[in-house]
C-alpha positions as CSV (number, residue, x, y, z in Angstrom):
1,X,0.0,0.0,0.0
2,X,1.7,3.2,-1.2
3,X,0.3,6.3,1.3
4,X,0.1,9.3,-0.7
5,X,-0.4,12.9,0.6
6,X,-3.8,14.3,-1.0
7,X,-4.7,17.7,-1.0
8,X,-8.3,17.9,-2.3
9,X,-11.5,15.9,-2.9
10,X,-14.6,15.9,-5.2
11,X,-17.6,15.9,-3.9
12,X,-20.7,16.3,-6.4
13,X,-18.5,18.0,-8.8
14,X,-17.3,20.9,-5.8
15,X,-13.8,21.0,-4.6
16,X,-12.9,20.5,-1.1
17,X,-9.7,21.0,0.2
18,X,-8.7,18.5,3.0
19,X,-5.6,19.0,5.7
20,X,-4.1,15.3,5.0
21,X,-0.5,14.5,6.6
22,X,1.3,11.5,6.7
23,X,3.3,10.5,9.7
24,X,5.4,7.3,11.1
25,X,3.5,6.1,14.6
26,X,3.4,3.6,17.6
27,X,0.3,2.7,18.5
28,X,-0.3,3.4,22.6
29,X,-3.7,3.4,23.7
30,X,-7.6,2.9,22.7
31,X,-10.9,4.1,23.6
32,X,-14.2,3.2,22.5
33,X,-16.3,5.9,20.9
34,X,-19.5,4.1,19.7
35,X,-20.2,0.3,18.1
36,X,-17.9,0.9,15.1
37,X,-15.3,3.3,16.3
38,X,-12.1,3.4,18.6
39,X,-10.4,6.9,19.0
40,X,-6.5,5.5,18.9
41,X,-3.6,7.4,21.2
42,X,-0.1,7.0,19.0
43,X,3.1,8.7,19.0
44,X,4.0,10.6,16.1
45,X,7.5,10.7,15.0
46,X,6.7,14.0,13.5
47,X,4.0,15.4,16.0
48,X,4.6,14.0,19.0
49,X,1.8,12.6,21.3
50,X,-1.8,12.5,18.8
51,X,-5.4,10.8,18.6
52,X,-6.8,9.7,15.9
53,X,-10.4,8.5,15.6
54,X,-10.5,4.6,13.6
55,X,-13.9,4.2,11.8
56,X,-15.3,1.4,11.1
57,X,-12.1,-0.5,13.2
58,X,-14.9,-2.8,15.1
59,X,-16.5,-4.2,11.7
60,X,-14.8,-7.5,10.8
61,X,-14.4,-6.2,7.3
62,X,-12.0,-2.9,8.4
63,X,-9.4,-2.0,6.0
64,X,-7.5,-0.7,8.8
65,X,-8.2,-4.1,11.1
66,X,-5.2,-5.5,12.8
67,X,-3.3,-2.4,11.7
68,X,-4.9,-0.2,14.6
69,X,-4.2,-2.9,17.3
70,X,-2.0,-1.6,20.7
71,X,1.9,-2.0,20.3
72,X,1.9,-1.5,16.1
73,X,4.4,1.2,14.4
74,X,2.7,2.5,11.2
75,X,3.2,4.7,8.6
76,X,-0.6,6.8,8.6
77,X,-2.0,9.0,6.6
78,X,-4.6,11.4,8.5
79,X,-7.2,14.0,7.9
80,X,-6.9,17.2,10.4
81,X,-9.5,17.5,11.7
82,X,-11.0,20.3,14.3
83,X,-11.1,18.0,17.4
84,X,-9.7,15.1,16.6
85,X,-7.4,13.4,13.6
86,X,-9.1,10.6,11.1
87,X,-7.0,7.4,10.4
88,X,-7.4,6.9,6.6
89,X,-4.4,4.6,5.4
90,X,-2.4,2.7,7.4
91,X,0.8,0.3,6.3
92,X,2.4,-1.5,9.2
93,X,6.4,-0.9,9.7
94,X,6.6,-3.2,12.8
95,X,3.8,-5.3,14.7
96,X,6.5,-6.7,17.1
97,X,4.9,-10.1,16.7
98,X,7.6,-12.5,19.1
99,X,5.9,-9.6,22.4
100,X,2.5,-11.2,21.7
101,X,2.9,-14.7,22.8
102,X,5.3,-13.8,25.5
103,X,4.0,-12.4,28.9
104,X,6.8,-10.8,30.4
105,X,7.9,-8.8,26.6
106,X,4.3,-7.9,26.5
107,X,4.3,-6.2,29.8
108,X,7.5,-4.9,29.6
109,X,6.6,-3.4,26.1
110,X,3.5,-1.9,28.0
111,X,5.7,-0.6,30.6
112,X,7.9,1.6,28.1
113,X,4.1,2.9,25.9
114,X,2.9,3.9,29.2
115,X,6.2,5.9,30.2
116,X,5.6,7.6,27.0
117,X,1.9,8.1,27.4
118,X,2.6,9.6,30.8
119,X,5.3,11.6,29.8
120,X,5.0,12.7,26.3
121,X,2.7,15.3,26.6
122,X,4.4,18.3,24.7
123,X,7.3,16.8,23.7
124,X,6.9,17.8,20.3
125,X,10.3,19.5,19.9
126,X,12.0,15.6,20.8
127,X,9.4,13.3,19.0
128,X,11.9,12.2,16.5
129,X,14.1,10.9,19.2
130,X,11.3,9.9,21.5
131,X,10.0,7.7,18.4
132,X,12.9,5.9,17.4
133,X,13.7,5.4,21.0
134,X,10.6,3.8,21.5
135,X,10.9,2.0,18.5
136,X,14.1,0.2,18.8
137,X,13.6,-0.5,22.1
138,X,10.1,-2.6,21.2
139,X,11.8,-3.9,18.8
140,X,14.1,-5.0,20.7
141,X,12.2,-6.0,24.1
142,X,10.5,-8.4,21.0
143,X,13.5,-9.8,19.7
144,X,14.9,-10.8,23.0
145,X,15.9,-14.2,23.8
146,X,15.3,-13.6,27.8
147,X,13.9,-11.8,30.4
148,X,17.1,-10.7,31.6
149,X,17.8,-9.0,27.8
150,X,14.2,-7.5,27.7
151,X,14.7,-5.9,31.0
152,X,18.2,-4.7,29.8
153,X,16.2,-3.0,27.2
154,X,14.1,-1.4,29.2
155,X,16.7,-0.4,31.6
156,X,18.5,1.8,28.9
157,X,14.6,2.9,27.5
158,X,14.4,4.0,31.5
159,X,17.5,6.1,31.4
160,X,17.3,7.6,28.0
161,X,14.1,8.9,28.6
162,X,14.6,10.5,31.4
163,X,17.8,11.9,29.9
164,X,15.8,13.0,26.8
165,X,13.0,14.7,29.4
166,X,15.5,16.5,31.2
167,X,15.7,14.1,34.6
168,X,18.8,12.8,34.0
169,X,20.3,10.9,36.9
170,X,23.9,12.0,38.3
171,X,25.8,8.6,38.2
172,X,29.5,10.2,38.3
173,X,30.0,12.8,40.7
174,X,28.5,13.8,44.3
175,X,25.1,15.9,44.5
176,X,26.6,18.0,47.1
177,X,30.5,18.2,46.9
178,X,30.6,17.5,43.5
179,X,33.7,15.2,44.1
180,X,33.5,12.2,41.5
181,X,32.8,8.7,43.4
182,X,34.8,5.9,42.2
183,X,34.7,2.5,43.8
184,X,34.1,4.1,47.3
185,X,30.8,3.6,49.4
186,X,27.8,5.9,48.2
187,X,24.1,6.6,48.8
188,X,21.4,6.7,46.0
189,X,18.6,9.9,46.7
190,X,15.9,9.1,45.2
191,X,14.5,12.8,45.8
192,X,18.0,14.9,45.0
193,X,18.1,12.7,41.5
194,X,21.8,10.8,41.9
195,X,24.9,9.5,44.2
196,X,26.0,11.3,47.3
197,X,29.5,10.1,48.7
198,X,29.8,9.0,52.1
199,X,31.3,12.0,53.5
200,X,28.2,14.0,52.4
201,X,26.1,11.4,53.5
202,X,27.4,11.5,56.8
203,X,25.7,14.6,57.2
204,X,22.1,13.7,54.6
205,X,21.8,10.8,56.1
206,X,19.9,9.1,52.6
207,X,19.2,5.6,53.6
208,X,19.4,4.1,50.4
209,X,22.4,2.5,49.5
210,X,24.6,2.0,46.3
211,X,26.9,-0.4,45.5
212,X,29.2,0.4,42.3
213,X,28.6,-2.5,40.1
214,X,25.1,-1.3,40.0
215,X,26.2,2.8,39.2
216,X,28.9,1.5,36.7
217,X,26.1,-0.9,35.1
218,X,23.8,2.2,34.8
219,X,26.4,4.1,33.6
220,X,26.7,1.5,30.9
221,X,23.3,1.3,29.8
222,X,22.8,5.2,28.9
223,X,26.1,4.9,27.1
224,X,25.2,2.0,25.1
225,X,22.8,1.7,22.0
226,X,20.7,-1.3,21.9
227,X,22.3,-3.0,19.3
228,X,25.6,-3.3,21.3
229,X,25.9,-6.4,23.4
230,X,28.6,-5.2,26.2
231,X,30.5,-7.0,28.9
232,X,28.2,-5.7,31.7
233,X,25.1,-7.1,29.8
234,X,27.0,-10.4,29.4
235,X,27.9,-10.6,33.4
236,X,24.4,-9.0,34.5
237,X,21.6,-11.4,36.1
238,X,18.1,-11.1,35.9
239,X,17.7,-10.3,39.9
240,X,20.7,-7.7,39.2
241,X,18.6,-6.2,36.5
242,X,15.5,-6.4,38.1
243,X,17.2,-4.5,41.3
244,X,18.4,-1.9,38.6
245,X,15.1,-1.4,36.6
246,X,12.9,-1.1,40.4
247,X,15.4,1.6,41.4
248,X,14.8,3.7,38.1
249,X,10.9,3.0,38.3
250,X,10.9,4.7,42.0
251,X,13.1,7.4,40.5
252,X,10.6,8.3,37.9
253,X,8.1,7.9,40.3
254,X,9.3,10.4,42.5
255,X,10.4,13.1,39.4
256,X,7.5,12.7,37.6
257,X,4.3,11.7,40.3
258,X,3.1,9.5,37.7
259,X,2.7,5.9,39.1
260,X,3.1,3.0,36.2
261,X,0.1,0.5,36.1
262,X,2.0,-2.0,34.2
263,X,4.7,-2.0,37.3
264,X,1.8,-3.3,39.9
265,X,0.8,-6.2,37.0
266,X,4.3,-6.6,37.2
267,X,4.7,-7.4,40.6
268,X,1.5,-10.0,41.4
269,X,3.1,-12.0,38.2
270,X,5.9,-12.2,40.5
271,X,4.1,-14.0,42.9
């Protein structure tokens, strides 16, 4: 299916100009909005967070079908509308097909959509980095061969997102004496948004804390693309990373006051 950019209609012989764009999108989140329609929540590599209403998705027969399900990157074309976009053409880039039969990618997948639903309001100005971010790191939550490599994956989706948003956490150096910790003792606050040395701490007293295989393993993961297989995600266990990807979660919990759903489904799976 080629999607082409039209400009203008005919409707009983008058000319009507329609506002048609064509974007690249993830799809996030649905709604019902009567027996044949869902309004869709995506986000837009070129517009960031959007809605677009599906008609007709519900009928068996919908050219857009499958196409408009949760957790599908497509290329769209839309019609702008006043209140809400109209989903006309869709062609699927990506469906990440191997997240579908496999509990823990799925919920890990939904982890990351939700971050992005609860944090990509008005990120407009980033949504060509917040796209392909969330894009390779589906792609590869999908392709993983564990858990521990799908958490990995969401480990370095955790930390460049909150790099991207402007909550970067301060791994190298000391929140108060600015002194860079190496190997020595340090604290993690979760509220002050990085490592405090022990000197520092003496006086804080932060409860929580760090050992420096988990800060250099952090380090690591905002350093690294996805594609890269390094020696800390060779030597990493799945209790290591789990450790790691709780400690983040409470971090962007605390920056952001938005709670993940997907973290409490997470947790009575655990059980």
């Amino acid at each position: 299916m080629n999607l082409k950019k039209c400009s203008e209609v005919r409707i009983k012989g008058q000319k009507i100009i329609m506002n048609n764009y064509v974007t690249d999108a993830i799809n996030l989140k649905s709604y019902n909005l009567n027996e044949a329609d869902k309004i869709i929540l995506m986000y837009s590599k070129d517009n960031g967070l959007i809605k677009g209403v599906a008609k007709g998705i519900k009928k068996p027969k919908s050219k857009l079908g499958a196409r408009m399900d949760l957790l599908v990157a497509n290329t769209l074309q839309l019609i702008k509308g006043r209140n809400m976009d109209t989903v006309i053409q869709a062609q699927t880039l990506n469906n990440f097909k191997k997240s579908r039969n496999n509990i823990d990618k799925l919920i890990y997948s939904s982890y990351i959509s939700e971050l992005v639903v609860n944090l990509g309001e008005g990120t407009e100005n980033a949504s060509v980095e917040i796209y392909d971010l969330l894009y390779k790191s589906l792609s590869r939550i999908s392709d993983s061969d564990t858990k521990k490599d799908a958490l990995i994956s969401v480990i370095k989706f955790q930390l460049k997102i909150l790099l991207i948003m402007g909550f970067a956490v301060e791994l190298d150096t000391c929140l108060c004496c600015r002194e860079r910790i190496l190997n020595d003792e340090m604290y993690f606050s979760l509220k002050m948004g990085g490592v405090i040395c022990k000197d520092c701490n003496d006086t804080l007293h932060v409860p929580l804390k760090m050992h420096y295989k988990i800060r250099d393993f952090l380090v690591a993961m905002l350093q690294f693309d996805f594609d890269y297989v390094s020696d800390y995600d060779k030597k990493a266990t799945e209790k290591f990373c789990e450790t790691c990807f709780n400690l983040l979660d409470e971090y962007i919990k605390e920056h952001t006051n938005k709670k993940q759903k997907t973290v409490k489904l997470l947790k009575e799976i655990a059980l």
